[in-house]
C-alpha angles and dihedrals in degrees: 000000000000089000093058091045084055100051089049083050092054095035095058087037088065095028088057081042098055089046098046087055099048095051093054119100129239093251090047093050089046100058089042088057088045097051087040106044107350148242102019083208095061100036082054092061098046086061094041087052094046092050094052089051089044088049086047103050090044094052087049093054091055100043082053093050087048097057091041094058089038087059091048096055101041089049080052104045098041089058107080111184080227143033100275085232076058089045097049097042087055093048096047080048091060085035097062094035090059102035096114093037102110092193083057106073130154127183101283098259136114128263095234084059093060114095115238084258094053093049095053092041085063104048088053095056092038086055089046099054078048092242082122126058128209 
């Protein structure tokens, strides 16, 4: 019971607060923050200042965790398990193989017109469905 007494309590005291703040006007909140912390307009600055420096950091972490992925994958995807001539004679292999399969179909372009990551792409995904052999 006394809980209960004690959370209506709480609960009139913020709610008179909030009131009492709301009905308070700018000029009166002003020269409460000024007695209580100091000049609003450098106190502005200091935020606006802080904010800038937060924005900055931020943007350059980013910028750092995007080269850092770009280097990755460019340190992955140069690196072909085989020679890409290698690459492309294996996938025009599996091409022609599958050619009259119906259940075996690819986008209707040629293989020279693949890029070197697209090729080995394929044949990853080829050796993994099991249609390529090691």
């Amino acid at each position: 019971m006394t809980e209960r007494k004690e959370a209506k309590g709480l609960q009139s005291l913020r709610q008179t607060l909030a009131d009492d703040i709301m009905d308070a006007s700018d000029k009166e909140i002003l020269a409460q923050f000024a007695e209580d912390v100091g000049s609003p307009d450098e106190n502005a600055t200091r935020m606006r200042t802080l904010f800038e420096k937060t924005v900055l950091l931020a943007n350059k972490e980013r910028l750092h965790s995007a080269r850092a992925g770009a280097t990755a994958h460019k340190a992955s995807s140069s690196a072909s398990p085989i020679p890409i001539a290698e690459a492309r004679a294996r996938l025009r292999r599996v091409l022609d193989a599958h050619a009259h399969d119906k259940g075996f179909t690819l986008a209707a372009r040629k293989e020279s017109e693949l890029s070197d990551a697209d090729v080995v792409d394929m044949l990853e995904v080829m050796r993994e469905l099991g249609l390529l052999s090691e």
